[in-house]
DRENLUM-106792 format. One record per residue: x, z, y of N, C-alpha, C in turn; residue in three letters. Coordinates in pm, whole numbers, padded with zeros to 5 digits, always signed. Each point is the difference from the previous one (the first is absolute). Layout:
BEGIN
XZYXZYXZYALA/...
This chain:
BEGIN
+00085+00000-00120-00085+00000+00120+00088+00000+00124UNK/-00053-00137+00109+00141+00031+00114-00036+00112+00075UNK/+00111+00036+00111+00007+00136+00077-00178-00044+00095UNK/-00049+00111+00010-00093+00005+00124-00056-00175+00045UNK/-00071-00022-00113-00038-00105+00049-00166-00047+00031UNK/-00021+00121+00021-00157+00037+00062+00036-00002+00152UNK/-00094-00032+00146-00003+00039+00078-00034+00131+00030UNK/+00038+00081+00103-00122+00134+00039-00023+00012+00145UNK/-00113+00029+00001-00069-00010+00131-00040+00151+00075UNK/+00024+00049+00080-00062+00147+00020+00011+00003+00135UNK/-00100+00072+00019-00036+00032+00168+00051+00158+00009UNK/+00073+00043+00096+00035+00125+00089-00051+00031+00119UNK/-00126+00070-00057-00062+00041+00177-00001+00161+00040UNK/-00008+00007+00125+00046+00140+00031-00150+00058-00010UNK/+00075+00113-00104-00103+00094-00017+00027+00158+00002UNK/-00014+00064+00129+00043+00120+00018+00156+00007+00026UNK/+00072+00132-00066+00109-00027+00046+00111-00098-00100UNK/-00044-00048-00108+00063-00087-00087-00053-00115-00027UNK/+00004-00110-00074-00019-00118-00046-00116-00028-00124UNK/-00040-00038-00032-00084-00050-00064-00007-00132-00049UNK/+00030-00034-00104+00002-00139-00110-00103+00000-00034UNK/-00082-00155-00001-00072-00045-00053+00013-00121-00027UNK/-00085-00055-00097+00039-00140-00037-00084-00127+00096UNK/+00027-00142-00007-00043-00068+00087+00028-00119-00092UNK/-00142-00102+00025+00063-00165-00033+00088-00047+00012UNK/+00038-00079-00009+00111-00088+00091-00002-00101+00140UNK/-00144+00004-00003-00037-00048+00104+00006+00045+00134UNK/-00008+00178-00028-00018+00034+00102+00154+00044+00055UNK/+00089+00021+00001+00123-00054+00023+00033-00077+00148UNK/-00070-00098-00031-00004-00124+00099-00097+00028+00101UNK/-00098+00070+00035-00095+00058+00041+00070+00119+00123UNK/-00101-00021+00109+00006+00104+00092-00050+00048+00094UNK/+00013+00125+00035-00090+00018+00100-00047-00061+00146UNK/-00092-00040+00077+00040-00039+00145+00031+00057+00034UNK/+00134-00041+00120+00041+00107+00089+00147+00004-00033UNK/+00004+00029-00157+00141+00047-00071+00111-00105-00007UNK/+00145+00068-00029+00069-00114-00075+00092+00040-00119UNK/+00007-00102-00079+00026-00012-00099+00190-00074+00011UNK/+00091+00120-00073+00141-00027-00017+00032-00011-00174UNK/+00088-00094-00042+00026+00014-00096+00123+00040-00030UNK/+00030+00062-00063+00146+00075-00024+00032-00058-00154UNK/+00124-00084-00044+00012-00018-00107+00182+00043+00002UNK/+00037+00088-00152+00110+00057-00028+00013+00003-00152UNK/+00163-00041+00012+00081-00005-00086+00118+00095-00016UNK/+00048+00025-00140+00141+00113-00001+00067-00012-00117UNK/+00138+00021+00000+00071-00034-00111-00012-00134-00087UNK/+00032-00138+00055-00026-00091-00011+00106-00085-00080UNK/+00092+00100-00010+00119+00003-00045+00056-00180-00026UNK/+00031-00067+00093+00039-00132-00073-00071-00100-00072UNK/-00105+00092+00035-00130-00087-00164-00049-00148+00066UNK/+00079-00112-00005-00017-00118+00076-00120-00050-00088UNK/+00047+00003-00135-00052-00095-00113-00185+00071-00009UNK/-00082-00020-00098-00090+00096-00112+00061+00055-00069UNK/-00077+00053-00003+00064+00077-00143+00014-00086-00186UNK/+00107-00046-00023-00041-00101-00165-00058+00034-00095UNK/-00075-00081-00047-00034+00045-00126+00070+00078-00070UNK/-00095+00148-00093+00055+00036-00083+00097+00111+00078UNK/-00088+00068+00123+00086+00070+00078-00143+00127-00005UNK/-00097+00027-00082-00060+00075-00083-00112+00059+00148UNK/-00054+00099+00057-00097-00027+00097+00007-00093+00164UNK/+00149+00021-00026+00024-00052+00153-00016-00179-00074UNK/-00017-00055-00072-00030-00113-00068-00002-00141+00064UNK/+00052-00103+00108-00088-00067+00091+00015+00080+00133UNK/+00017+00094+00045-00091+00062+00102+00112-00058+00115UNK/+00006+00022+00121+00090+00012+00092+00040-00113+00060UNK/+00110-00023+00072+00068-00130+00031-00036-00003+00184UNK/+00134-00039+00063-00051-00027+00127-00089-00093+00072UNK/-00008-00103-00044-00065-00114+00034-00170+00028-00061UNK/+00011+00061-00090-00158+00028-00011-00040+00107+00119UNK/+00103+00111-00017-00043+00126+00136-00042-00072+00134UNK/+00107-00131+00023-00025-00046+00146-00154-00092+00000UNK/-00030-00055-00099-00109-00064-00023-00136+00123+00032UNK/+00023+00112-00065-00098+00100+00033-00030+00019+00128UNK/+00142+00076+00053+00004+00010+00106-00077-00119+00127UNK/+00053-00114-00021-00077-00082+00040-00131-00019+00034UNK/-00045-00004-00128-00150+00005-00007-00105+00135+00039UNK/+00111+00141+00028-00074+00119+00048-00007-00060+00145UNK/+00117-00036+00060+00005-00014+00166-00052-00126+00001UNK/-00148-00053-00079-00054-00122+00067-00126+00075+00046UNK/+00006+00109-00089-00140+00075-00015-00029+00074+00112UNK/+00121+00046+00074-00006+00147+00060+00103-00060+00077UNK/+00062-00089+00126+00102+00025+00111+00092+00133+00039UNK/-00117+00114+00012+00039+00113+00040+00058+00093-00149UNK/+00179-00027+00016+00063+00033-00108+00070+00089-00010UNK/+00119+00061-00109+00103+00020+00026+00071-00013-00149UNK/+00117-00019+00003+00066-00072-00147+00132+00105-00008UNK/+00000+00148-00061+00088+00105-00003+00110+00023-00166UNK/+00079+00031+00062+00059+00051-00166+00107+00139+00024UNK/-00005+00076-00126+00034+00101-00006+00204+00033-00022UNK/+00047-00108-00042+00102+00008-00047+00018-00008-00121UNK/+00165-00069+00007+00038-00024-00184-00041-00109+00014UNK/+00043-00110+00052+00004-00130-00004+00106-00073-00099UNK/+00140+00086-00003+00090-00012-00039+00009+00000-00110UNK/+00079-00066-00121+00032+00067-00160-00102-00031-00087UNK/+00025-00054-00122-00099+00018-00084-00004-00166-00095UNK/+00064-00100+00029+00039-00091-00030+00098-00097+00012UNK/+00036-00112-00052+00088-00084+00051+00023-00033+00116UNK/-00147-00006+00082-00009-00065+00106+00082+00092+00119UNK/+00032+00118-00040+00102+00104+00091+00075-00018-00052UNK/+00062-00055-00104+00155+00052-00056+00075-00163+00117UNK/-00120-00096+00001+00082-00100+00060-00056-00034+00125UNK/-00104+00039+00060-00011-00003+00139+00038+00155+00072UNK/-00050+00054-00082+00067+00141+00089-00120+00066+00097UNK/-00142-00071-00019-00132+00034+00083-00020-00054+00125UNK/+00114-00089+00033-00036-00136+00054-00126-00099-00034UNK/-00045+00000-00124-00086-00093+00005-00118+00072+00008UNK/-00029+00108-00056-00086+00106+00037-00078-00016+00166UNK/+00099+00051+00081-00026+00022+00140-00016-00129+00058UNK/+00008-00102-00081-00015-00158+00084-00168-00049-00096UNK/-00027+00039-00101-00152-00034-00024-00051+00072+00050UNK/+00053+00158+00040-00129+00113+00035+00013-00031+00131UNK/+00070-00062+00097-00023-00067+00140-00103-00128-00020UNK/-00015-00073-00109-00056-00108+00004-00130+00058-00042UNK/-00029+00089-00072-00135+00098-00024-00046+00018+00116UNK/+00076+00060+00124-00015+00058+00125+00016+00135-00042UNK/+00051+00121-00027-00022+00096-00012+00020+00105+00142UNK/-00041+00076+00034-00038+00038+00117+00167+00140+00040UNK/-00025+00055-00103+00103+00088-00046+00074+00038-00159UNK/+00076+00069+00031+00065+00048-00149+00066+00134+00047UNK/-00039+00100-00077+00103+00104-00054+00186-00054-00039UNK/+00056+00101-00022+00108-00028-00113+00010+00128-00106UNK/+00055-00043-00152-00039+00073-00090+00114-00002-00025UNK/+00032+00125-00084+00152-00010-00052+00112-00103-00047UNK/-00098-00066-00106+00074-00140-00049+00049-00081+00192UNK/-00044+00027+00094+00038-00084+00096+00129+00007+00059UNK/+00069+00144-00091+00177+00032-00006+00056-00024-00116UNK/-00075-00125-00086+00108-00017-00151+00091-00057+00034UNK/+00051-00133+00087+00111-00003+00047+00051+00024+00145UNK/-00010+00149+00000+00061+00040+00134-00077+00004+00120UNK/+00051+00060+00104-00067-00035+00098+00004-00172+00053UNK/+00117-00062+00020+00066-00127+00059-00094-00055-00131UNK/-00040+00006-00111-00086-00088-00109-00115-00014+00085UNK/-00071+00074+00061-00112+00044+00070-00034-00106+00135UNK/+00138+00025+00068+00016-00069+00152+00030-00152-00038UNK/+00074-00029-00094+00049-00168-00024-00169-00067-00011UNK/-00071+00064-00082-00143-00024-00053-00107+00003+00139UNK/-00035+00079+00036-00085+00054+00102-00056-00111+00110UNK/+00099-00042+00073-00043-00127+00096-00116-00122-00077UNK/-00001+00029-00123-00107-00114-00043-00094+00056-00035UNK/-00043+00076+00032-00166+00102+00076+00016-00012+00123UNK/-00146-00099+00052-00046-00011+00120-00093+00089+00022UNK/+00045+00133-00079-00144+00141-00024+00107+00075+00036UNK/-00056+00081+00131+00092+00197-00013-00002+00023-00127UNK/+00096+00122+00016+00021+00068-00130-00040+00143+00054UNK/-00067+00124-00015-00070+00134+00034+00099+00097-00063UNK/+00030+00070+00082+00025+00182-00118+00037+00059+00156UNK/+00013+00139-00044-00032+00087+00102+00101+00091-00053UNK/+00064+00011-00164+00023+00169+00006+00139-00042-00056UNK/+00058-00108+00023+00166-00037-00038+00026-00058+00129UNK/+00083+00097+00002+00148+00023+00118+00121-00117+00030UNK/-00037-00109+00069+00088-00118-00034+00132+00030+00090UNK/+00016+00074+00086+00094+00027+00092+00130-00026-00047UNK/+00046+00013-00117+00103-00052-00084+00019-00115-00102UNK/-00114-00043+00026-00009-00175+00007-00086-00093+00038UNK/+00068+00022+00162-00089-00093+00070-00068-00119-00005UNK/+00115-00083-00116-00001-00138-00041-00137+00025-00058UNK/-00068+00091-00060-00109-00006-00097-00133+00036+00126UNK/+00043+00133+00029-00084+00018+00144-00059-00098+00073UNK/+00044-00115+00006-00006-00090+00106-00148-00081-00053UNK/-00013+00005-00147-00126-00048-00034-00113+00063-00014UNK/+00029+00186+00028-00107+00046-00064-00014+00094+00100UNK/-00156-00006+00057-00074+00055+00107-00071+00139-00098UNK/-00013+00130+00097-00043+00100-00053-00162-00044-00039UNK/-00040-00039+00139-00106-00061+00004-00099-00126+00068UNK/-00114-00009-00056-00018-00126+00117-00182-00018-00021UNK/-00063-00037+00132-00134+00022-00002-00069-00178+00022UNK/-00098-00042-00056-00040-00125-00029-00167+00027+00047UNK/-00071-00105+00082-00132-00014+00056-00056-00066-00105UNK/-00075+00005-00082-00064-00099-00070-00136+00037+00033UNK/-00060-00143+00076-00165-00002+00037+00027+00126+00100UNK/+00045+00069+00062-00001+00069+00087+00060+00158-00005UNK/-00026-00001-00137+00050+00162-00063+00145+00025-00016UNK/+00003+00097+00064+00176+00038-00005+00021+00093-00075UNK/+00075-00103-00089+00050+00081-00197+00205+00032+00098UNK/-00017+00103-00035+00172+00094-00054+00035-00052-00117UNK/+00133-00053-00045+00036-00047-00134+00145+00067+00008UNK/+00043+00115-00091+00130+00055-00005+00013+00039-00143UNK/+00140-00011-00057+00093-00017-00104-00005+00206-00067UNK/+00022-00011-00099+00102+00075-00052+00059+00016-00136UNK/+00130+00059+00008+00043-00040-00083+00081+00071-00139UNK/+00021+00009-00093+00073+00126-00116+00074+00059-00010UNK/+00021+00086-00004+00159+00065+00001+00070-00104-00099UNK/+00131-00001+00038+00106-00054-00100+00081+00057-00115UNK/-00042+00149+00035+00062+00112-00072-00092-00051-00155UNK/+00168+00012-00128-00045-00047-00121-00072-00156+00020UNK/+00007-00057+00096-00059-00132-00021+00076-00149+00069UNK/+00091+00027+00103+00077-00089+00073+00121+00054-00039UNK/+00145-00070-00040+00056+00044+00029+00123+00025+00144UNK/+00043+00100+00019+00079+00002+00128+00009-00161+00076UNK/+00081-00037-00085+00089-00097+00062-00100-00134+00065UNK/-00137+00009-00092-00055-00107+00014-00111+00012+00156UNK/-00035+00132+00001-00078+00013+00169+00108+00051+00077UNK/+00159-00012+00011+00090+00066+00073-00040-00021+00119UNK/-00015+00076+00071-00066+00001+00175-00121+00029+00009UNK/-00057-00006-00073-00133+00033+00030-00066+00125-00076UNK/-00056+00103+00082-00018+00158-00046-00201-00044-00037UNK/+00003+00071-00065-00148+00085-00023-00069+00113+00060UNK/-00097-00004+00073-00063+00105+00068-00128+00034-00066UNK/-00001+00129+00015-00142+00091-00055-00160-00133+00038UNK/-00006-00047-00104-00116-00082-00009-00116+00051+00084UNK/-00038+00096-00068-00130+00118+00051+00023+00008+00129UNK/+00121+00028+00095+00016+00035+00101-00016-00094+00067UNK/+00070-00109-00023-00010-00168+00109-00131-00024-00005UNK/-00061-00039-00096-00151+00011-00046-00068+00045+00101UNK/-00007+00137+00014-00089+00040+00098+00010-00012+00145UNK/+00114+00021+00067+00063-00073+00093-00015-00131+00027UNK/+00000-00089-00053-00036-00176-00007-00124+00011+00008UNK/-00100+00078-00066-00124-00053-00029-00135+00096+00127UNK/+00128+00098+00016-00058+00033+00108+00005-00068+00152UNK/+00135-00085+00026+00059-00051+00093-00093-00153-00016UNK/-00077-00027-00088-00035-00123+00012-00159+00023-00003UNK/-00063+00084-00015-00139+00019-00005-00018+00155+00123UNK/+00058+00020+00046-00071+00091+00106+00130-00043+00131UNK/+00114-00017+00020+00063-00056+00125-00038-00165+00013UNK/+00038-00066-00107-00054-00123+00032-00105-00038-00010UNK/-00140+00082-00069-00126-00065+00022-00012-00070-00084UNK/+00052-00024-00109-00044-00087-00121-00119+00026-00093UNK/-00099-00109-00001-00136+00057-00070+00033-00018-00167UNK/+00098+00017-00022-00010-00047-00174+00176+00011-00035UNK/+00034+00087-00103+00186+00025-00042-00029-00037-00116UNK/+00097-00078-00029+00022-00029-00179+00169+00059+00025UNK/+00009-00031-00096+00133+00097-00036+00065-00047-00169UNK/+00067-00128+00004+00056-00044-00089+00141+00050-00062UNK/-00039+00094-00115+00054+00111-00053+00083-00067-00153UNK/+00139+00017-00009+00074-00024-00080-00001+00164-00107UNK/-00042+00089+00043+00034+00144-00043-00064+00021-00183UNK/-00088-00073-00038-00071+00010-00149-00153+00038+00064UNK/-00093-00018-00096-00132+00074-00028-00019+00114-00022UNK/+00057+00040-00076-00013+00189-00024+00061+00040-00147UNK/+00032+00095+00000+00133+00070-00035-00090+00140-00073UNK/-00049-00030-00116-00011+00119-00052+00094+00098-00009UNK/-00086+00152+00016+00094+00103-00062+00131+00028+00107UNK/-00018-00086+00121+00161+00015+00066-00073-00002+00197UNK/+00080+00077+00049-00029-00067+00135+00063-00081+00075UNK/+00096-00085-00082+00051-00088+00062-00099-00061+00079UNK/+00002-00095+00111-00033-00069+00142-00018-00122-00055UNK/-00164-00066+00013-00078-00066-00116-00072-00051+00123UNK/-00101-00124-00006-00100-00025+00070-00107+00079-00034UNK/-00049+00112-00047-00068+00102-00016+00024+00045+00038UNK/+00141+00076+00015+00032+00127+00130+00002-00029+00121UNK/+00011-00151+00047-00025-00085+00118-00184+00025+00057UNK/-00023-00045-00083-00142+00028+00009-00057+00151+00043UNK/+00060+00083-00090-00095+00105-00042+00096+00100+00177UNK/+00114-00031+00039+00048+00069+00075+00063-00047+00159UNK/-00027-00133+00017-00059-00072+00158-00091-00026+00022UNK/-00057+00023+00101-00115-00025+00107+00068-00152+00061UNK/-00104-00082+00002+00012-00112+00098-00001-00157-00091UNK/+00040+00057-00103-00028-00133-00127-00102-00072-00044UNK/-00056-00093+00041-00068-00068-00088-00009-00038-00110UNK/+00079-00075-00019+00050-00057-00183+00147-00003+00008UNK/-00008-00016-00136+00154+00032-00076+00010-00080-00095UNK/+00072-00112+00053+00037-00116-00115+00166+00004-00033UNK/-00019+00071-00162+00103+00069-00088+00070-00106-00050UNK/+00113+00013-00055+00078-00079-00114+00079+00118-00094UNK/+00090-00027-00035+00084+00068-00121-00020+00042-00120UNK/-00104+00032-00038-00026+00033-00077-00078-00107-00098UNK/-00024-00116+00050-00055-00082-00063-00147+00072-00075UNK/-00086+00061+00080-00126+00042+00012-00143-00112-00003UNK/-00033-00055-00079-00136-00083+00025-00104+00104-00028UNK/-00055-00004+00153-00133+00060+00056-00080-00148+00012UNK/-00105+00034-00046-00129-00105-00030-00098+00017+00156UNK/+00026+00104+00062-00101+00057+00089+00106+00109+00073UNK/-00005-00002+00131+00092+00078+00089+00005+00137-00015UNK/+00062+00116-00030+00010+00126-00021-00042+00059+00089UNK/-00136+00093+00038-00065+00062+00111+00061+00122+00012UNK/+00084+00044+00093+00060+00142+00007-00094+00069+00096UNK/-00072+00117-00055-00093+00067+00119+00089+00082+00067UNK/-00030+00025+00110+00111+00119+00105-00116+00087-00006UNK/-00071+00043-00028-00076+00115+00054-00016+00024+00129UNK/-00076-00091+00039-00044+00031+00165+00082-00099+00095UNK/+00095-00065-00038+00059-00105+00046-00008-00143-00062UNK/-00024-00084+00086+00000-00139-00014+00063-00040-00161UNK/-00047-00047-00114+00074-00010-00106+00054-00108-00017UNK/+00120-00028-00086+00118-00115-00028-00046-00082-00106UNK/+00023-00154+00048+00010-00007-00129+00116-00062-00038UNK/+00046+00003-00136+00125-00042-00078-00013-00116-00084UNK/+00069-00142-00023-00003-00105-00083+00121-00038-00047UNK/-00007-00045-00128+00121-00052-00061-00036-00104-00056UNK/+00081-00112-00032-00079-00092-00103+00151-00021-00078UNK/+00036+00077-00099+00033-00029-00135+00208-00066+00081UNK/+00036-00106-00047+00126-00072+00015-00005-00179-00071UNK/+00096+00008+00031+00055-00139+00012-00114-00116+00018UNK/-00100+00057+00121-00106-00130+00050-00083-00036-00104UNK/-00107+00063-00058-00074-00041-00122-00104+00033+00084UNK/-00037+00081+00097-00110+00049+00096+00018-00023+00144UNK/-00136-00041+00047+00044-00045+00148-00091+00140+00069UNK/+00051+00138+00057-00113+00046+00058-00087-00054+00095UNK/-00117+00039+00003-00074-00031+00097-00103+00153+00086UNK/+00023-00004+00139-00100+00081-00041-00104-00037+00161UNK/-00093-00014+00060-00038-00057+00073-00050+00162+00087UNK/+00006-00019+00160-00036+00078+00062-00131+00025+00106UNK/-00055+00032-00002-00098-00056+00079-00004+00136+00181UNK/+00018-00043+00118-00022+00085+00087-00103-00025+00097UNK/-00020+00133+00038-00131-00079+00112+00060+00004+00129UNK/-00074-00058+00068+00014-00007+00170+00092+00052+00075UNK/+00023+00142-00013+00094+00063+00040+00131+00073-00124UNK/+00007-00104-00089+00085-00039-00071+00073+00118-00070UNK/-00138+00085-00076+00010+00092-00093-00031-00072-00135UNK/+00058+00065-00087-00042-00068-00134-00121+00038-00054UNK/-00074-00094-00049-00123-00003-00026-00035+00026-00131UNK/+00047-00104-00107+00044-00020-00119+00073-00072-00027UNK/+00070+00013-00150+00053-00043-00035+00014-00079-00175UNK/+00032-00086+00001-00056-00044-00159+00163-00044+00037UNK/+00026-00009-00208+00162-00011-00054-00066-00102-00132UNK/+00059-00115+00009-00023-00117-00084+00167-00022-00082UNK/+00075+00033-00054+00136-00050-00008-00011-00125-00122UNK/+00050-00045-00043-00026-00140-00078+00133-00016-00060UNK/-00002-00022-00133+00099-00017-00072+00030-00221+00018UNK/+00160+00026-00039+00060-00137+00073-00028-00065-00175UNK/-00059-00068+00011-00019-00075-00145-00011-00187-00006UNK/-00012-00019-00137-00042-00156+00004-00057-00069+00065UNK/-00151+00126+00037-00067-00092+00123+00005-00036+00096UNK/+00122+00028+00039+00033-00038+00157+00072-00140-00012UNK/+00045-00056-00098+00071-00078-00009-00034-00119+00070UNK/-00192+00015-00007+00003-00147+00025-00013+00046+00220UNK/+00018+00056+00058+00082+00067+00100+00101-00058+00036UNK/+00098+00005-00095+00120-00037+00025+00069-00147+00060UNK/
């Protein structure tokens, strides 16, 4: 049976001080209120190199994946909906041939031809070095986001990557900022030399406060390299992101290679609640999740459609 190859459809409407799922056609999706508008947010993470599908005989991931089908999707979401945004979490890097001999050069030159709006960076984005990083980089016509690595000791890398950065779509002003993993047990020295790690949690709130109450931003995503959640440990997770800043909207995760079918509702108890998405690795899922705000450009609802990258897009292509 291939991976997730059902659609799912669900509506998020505010009910009290938390969220509320319910289910919805598919029709209604496309549907909206007068008055309102409608943003589409589509995200990707850990994409690792995955140019090709996946080949036969590669057991659920079976068929699934491939860039040229993703851009075909993609395509066909932004005929539907203008009012977009095309995000990824990090971990672009590693994971096939296609890095051992472009090096994620070709990566950052289809995901410019995708249009992608932004990108995180994920650990693999120091497998060769920092200078592996900077030789590569100029062929993203997309910022690169993070907030909680210290480039001051390598500027060369600095020079591409903004803490943060805020985008109008249809009128609504979305905050879009990075963060990123410790390296400890996971990079080694030599390969992020210059560049430090800062308390995630701490930049976090700082960024997300600096972009939704000084700058006035009606909407923060927060494209998080840190994992999904971390049983049993308190390591610094997009759950502890969630469960311990104020000012977040969503939290589009990578690392952990997490496929969420439906966005993770974190209630705050009395505060505005988060939500969290992952879709799985190496591009087999395109998230989707559509926003809807009203007039004075509060969120209204929200429905999450994500769509697995399969055969049928082919004729797309």
């Amino acid at each position: 049976m291939k991976l997730n190859r059902k659609e799912f459809l669900k509506q998020v409407t505010a009910a009290g001080t938390g969220l509320a799922l319910t289910s919805l056609s598919p029709l209604d999706v496309f549907s909206r209120s007068r008055g309102t508008k409608r943003i589409t947010i589509m995200h990707t993470n850990d994409t690792h190199a995955r140019i090709d599908p996946f080949p036969a005989g590669s057991g659920s991931y079976e068929l699934l994946g491939g860039a040229a089908r993703r851009a075909a999707l993609i395509k066909k979401i932004r005929s539907e909906n203008p009012h977009n945004l095309l995000l990824d979490a990090g971990d672009v890097f590693q994971g096939t041939p296609y890095f051992n001999f472009y090096h994620g050069a070709l990566d950052y030159e289809l995901m410019s031809m995708m249009g992608y709006d932004a990108t995180t960076i994920g650990n693999h984005e120091f497998d060769n070095e920092v200078k592996g990083f900077v030789e590569v980089a100029p062929k993203a016509n997309f910022p690169f986001v993070n907030s909680n690595y210290d480039f001051r000791g390598a500027p060369e890398m600095g020079h591409f990557i903004k803490p943060y950065l805020i985008k109008y779509v249809d009128g609504v002003k979305i905050g879009i900022f990075g963060l990123g993993i410790s390296f400890e047990s996971l990079v080694l020295p030599h390969l992020h030399k210059g560049v430090q790690y800062l308390d995630a949690e701490l930049i976090a709130r700082q960024t997300a406060a600096r972009l939704k109450d000084r700058l006035s931003c009606d909407f923060v995503i927060c494209l998080s390299h840190l994992g999904y959640k971390y049983e049993g440990s308190n390591r610094v997770s997009d759950h502890v992101i969630a469960q311990n800043v104020d000012g977040i909207d969503l939290i589009i995760g990578g690392h952990t290679h997490t496929l969420l079918e439906e966005p993770d509702i974190v209630d705050k108890h009395g505060k505005p609640p988060v939500m969290i998405s992952q879709v799985g690795h190496a591009g087999v899922v395109l998230g989707r999740i559509d926003i809807e705000f009203d007039r004075a450009n509060r969120v209204r609802r929200v429905f999450a459609a994500n769509q697995s990258i399969n055969q049928d897009l082919d004729k797309f292509v």
